[in-house]
DSSP file (Angstrom, degrees, kcal/mol; ACC not computed):
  #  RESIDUE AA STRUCTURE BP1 BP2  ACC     N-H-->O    O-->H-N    N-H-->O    O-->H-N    TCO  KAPPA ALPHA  PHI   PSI    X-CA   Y-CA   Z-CA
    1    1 A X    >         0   0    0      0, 0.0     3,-0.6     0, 0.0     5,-0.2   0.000 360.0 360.0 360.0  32.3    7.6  -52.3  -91.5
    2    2 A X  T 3   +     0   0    0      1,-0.2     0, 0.0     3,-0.1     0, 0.0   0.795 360.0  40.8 -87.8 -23.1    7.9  -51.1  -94.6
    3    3 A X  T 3  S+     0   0    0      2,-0.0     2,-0.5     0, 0.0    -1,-0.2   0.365  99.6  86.1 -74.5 -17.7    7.9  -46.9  -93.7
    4    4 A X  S <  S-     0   0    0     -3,-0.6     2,-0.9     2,-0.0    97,-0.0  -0.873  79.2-131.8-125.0 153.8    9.9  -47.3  -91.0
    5    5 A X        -     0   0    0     -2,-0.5     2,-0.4     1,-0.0    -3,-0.1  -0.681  25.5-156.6 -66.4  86.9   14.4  -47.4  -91.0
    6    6 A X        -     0   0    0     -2,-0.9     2,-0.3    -5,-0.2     3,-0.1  -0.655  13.0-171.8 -68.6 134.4   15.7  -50.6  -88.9
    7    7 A X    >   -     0   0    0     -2,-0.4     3,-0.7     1,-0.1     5,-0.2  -0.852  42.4-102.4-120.6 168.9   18.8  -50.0  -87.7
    8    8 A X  T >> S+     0   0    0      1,-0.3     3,-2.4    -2,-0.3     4,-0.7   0.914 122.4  61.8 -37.9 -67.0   21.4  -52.4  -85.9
    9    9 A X  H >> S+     0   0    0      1,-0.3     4,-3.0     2,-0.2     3,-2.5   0.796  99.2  58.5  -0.7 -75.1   20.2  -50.4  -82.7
   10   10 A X  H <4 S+     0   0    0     -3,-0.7     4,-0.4     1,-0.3    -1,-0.3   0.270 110.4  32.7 -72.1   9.5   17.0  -51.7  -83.3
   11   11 A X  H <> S+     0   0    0     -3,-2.4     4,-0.8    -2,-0.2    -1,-0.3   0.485 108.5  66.5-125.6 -22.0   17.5  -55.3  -83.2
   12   12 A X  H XX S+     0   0    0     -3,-2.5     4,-2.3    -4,-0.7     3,-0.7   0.946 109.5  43.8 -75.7 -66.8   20.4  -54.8  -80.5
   13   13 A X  H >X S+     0   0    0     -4,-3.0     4,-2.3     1,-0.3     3,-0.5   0.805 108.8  59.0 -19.3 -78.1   16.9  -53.5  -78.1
   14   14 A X  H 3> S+     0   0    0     -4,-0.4     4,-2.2     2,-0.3    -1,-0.3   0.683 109.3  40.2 -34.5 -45.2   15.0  -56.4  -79.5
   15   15 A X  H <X S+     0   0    0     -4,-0.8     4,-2.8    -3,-0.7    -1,-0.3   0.965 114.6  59.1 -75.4 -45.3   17.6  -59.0  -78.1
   16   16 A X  H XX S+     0   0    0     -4,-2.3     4,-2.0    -3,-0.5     3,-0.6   0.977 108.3  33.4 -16.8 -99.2   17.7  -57.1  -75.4
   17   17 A X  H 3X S+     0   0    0     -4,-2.3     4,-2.5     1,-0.2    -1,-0.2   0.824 118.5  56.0 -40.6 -43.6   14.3  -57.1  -74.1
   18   18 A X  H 3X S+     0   0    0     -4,-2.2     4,-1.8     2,-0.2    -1,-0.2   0.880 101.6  55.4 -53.1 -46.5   13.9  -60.8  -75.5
   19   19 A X  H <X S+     0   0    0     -4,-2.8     4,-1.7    -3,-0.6    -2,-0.2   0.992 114.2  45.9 -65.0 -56.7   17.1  -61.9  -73.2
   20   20 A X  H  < S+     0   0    0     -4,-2.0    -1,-0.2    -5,-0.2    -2,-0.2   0.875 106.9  54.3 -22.6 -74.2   14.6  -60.2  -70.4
   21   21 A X  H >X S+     0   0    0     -4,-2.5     3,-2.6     2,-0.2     4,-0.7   0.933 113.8  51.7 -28.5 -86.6   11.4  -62.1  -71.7
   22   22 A X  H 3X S+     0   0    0     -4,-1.8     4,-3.2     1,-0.4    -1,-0.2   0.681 107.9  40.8  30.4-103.5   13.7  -64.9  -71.1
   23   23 A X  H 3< S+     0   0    0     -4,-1.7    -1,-0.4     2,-0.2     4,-0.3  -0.015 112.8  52.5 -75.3  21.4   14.8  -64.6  -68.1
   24   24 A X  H <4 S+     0   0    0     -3,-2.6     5,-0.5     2,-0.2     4,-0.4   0.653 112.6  59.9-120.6-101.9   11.0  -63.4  -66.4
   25   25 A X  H  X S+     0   0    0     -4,-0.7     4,-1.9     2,-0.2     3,-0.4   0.447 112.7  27.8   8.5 -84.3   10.1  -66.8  -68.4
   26   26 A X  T >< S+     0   0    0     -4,-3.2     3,-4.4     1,-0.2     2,-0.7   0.695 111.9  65.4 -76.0-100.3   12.4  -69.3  -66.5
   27   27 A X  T 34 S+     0   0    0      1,-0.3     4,-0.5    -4,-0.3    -1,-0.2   0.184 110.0  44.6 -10.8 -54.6   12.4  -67.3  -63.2
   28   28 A X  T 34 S+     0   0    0     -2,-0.7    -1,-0.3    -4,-0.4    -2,-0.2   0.580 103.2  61.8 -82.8  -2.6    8.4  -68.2  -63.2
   29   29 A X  S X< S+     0   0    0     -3,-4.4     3,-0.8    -4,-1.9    -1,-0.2   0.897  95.2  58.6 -73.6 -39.8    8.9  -71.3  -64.0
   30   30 A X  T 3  S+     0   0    0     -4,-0.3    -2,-0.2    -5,-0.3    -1,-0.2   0.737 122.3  25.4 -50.2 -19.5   10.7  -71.9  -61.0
   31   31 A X  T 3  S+     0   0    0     -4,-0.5     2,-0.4    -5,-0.3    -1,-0.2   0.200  85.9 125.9-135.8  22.3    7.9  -70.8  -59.0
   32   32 A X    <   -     0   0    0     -3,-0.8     2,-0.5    -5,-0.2     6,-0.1  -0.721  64.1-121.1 -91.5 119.3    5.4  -71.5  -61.2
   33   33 A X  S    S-     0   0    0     -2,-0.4     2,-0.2     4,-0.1    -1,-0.1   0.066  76.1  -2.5 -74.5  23.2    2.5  -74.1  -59.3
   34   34 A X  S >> S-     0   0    0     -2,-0.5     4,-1.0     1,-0.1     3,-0.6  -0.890  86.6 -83.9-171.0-178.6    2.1  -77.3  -61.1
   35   35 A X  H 3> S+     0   0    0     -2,-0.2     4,-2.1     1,-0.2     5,-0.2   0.826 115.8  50.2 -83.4 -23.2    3.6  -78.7  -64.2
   36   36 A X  H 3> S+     0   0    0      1,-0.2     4,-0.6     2,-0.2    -1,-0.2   0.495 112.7  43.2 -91.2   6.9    1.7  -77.4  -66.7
   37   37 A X  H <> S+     0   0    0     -3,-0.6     4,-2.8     2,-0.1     5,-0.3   0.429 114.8  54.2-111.2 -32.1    1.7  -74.0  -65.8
   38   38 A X  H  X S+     0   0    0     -4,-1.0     4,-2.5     1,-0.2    -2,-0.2   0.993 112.7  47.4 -49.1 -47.3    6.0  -74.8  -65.1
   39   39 A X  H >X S+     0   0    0     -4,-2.1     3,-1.3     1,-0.2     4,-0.7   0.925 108.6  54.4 -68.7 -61.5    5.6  -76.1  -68.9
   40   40 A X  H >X S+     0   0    0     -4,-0.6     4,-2.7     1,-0.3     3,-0.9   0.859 108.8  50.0   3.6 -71.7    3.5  -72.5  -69.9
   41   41 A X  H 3X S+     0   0    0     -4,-2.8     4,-1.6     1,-0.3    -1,-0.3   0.924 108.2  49.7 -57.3 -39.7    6.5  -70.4  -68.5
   42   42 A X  H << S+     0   0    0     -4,-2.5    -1,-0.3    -3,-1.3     4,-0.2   0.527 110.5  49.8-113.3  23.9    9.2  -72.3  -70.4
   43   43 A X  H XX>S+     0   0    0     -3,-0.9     4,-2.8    -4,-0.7     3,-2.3   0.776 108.9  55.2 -29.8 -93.4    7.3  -71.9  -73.9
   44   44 A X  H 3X5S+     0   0    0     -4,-2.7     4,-3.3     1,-0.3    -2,-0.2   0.791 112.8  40.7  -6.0 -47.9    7.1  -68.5  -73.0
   45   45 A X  H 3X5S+     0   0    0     -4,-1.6     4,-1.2    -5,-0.3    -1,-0.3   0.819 114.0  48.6 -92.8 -26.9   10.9  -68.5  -72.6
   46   46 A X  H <>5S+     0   0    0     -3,-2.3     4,-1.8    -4,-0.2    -1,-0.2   0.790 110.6  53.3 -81.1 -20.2   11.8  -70.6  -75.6
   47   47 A X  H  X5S+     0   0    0     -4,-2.8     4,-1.5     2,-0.2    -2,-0.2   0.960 113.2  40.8 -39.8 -68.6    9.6  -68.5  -77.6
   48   48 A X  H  <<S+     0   0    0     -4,-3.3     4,-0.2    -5,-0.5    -2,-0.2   0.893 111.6  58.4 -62.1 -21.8   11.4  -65.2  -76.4
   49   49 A X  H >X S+     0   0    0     -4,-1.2     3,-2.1     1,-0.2     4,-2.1   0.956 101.8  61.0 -81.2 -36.8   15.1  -67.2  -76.6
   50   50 A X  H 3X S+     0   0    0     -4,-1.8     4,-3.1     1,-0.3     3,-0.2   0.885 114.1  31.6 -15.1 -81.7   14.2  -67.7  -80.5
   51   51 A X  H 3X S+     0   0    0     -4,-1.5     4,-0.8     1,-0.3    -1,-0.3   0.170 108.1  63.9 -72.3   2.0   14.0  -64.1  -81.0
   52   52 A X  H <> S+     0   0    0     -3,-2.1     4,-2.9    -4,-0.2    -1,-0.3   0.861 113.3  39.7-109.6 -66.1   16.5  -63.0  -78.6
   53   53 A X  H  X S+     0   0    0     -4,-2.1     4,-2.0     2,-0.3     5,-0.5   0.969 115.3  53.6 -49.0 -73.3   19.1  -65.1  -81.0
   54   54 A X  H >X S+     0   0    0     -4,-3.1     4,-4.0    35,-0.4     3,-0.5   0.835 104.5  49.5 -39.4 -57.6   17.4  -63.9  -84.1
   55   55 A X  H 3X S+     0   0    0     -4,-0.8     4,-2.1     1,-0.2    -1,-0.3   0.961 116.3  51.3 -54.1 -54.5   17.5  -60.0  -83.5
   56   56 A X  H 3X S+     0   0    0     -4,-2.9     4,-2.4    -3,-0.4    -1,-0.2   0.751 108.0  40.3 -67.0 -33.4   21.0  -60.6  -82.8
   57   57 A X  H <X>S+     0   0    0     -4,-2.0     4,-1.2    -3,-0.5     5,-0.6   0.800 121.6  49.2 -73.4 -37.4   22.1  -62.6  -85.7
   58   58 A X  H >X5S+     0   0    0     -4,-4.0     4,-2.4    -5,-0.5     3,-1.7   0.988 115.9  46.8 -73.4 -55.9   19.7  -59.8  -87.9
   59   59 A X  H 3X5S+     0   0    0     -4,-2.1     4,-1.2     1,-0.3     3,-0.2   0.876 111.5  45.8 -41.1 -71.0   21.7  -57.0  -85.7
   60   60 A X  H 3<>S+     0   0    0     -4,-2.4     5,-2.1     1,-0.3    -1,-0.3   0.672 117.6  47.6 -62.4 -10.3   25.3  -58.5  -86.3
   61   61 A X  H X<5S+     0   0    0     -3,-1.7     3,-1.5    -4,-1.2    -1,-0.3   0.771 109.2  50.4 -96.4 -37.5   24.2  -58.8  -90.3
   62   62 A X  H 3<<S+     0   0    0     -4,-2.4   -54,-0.3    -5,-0.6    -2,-0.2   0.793 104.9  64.2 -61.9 -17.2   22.9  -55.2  -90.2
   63   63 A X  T 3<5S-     0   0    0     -4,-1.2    -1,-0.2    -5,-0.3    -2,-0.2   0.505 121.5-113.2 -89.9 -13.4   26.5  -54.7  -88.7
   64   64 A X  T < 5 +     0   0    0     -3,-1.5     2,-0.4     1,-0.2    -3,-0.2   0.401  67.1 152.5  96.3  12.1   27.9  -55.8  -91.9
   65   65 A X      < -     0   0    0     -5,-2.1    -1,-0.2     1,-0.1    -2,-0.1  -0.555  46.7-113.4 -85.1 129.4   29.4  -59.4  -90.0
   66   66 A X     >  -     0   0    0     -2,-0.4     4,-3.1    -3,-0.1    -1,-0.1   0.420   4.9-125.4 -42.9 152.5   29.7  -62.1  -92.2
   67   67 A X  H  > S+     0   0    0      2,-0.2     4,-0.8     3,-0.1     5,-0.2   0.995 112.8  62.0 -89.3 -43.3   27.7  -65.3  -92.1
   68   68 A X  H >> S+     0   0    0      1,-0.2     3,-9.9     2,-0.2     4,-1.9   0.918 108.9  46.5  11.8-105.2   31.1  -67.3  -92.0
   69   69 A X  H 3> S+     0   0    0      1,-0.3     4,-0.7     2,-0.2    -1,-0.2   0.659 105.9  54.2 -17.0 -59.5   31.6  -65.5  -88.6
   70   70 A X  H 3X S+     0   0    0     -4,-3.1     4,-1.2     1,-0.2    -1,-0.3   0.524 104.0  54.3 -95.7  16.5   28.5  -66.0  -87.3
   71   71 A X  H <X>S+     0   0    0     -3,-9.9     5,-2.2    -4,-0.8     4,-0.8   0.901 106.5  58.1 -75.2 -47.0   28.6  -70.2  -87.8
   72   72 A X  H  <5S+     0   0    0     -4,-1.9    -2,-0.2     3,-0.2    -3,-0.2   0.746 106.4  41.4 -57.2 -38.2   31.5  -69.8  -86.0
   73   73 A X  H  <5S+     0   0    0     -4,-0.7    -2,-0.2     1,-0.2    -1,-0.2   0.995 120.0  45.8 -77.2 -49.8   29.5  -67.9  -82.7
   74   74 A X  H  <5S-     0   0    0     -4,-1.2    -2,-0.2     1,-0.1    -1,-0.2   0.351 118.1-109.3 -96.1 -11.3   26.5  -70.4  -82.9
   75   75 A X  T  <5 +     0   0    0     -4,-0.8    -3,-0.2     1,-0.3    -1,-0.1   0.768  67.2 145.4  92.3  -4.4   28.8  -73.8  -83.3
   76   76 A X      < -     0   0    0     -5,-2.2    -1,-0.3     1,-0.1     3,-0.1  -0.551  56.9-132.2 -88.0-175.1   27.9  -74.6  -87.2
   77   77 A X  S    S+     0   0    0      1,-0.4     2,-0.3    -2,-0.1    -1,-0.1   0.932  82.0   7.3-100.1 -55.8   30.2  -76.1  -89.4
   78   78 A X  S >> S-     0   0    0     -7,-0.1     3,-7.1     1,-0.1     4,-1.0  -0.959  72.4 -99.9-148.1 168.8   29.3  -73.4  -92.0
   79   79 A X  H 3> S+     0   0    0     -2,-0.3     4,-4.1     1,-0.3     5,-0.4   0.767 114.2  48.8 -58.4 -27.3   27.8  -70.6  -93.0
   80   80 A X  H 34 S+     0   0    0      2,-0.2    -1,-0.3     1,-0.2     4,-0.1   0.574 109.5  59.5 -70.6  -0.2   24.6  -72.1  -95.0
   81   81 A X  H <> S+     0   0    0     -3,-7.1     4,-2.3     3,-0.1     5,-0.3   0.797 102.6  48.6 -58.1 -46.4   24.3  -74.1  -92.0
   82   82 A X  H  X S+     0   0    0     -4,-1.0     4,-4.2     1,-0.3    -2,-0.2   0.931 111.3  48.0 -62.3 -42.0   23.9  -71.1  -90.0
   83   83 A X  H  X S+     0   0    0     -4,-4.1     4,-2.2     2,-0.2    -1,-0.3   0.925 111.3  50.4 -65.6 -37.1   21.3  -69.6  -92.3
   84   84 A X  H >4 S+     0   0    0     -5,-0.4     3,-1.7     2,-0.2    -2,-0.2   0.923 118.9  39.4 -45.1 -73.7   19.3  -73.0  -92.4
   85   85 A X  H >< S+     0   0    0     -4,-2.3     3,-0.9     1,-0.4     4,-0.5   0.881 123.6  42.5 -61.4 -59.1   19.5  -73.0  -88.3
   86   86 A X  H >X S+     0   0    0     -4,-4.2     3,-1.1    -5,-0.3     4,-0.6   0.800  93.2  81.1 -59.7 -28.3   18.9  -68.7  -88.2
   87   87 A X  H <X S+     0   0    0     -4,-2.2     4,-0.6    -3,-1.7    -1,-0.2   0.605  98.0  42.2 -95.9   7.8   15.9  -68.5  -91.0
   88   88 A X  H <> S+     0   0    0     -3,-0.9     4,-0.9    -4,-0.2    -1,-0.3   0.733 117.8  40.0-114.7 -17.8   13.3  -69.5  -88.5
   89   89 A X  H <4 S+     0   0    0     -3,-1.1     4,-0.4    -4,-0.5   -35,-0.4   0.346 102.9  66.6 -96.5   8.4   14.3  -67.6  -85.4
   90   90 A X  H  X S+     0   0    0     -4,-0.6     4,-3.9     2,-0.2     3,-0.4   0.767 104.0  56.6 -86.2 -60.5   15.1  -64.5  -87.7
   91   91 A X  H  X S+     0   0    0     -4,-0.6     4,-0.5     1,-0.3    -2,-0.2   0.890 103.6  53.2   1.3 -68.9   10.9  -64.9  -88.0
   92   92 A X  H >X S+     0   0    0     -4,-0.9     3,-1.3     1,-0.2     4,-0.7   0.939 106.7  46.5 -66.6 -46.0   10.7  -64.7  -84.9
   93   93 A X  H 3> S+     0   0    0     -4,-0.4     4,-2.8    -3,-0.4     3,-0.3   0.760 105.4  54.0 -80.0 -12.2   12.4  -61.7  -84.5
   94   94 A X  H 3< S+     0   0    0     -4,-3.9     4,-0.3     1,-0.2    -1,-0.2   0.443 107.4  57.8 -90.4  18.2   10.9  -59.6  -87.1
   95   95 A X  H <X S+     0   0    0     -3,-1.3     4,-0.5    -4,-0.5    -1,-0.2   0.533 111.1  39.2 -74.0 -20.1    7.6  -60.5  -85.5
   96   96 A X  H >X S+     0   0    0     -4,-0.7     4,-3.0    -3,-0.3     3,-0.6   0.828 118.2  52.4-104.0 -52.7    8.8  -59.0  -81.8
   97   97 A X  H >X S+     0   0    0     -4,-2.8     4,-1.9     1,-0.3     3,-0.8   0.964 116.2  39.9 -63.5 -49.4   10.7  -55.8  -83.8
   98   98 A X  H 3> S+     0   0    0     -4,-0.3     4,-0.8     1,-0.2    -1,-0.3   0.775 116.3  45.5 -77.0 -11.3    7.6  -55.1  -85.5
   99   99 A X  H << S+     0   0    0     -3,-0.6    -1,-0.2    -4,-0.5    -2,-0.2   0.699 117.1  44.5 -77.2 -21.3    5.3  -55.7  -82.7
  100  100 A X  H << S+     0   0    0     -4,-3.0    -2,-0.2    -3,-0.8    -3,-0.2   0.972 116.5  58.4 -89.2 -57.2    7.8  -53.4  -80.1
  101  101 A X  H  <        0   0    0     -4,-1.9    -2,-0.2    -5,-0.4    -1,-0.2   0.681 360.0 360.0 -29.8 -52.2    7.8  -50.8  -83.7
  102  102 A X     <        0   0    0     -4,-0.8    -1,-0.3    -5,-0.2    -2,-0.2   0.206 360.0 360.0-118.8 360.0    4.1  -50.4  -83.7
């Protein structure tokens, strides 16, 4: 992604689409015809909630909001928690923004 301008926008989509991913995810688990295909679906869906979280936290930092702030939405005690908790689902999401990019 090195050519191309992320903007907040662009992460705000990403959460977006992921929250979707998501919710597709558990919907077919529900209806989904054994357990191990049930199990499939809510991978699927913890996968996409990873990234859903990540784009958001990378949107609200692209937004110029503090890390402070954003222990405070996620329930840590502080912000170098939050970044411990975020740095692996921020991963995740610049895998989905660069795959939806290209």
């Amino acid at each position: 992604m090195n050519t191309v301008t992320v903007t907040p926008a662009d992460w705000w989509v990403t959460a977006g689409q992921s929250c979707d991913a998501v919710r597709d995810g558990l919907d077919r688990a529900r209806v989904a015809p054994d357990l191990l295909s049930t199990l499939s679906e809510l991978e699927r869906a913890r996968r996409a909630s990873s990234a859903a979280v990540g784009s958001a936290v990378q949107a609200l930092l692209a937004s110029g909001v503090s890390w402070e702030r954003i222990a405070a939405a996620i329930g840590a005690s502080s912000a170098e928690e939050a970044q411990a908790l975020a740095t692996p689902l921020l991963g995740d999401a610049d895998r989905v923004l660069e795959r939806r990019l290209t």
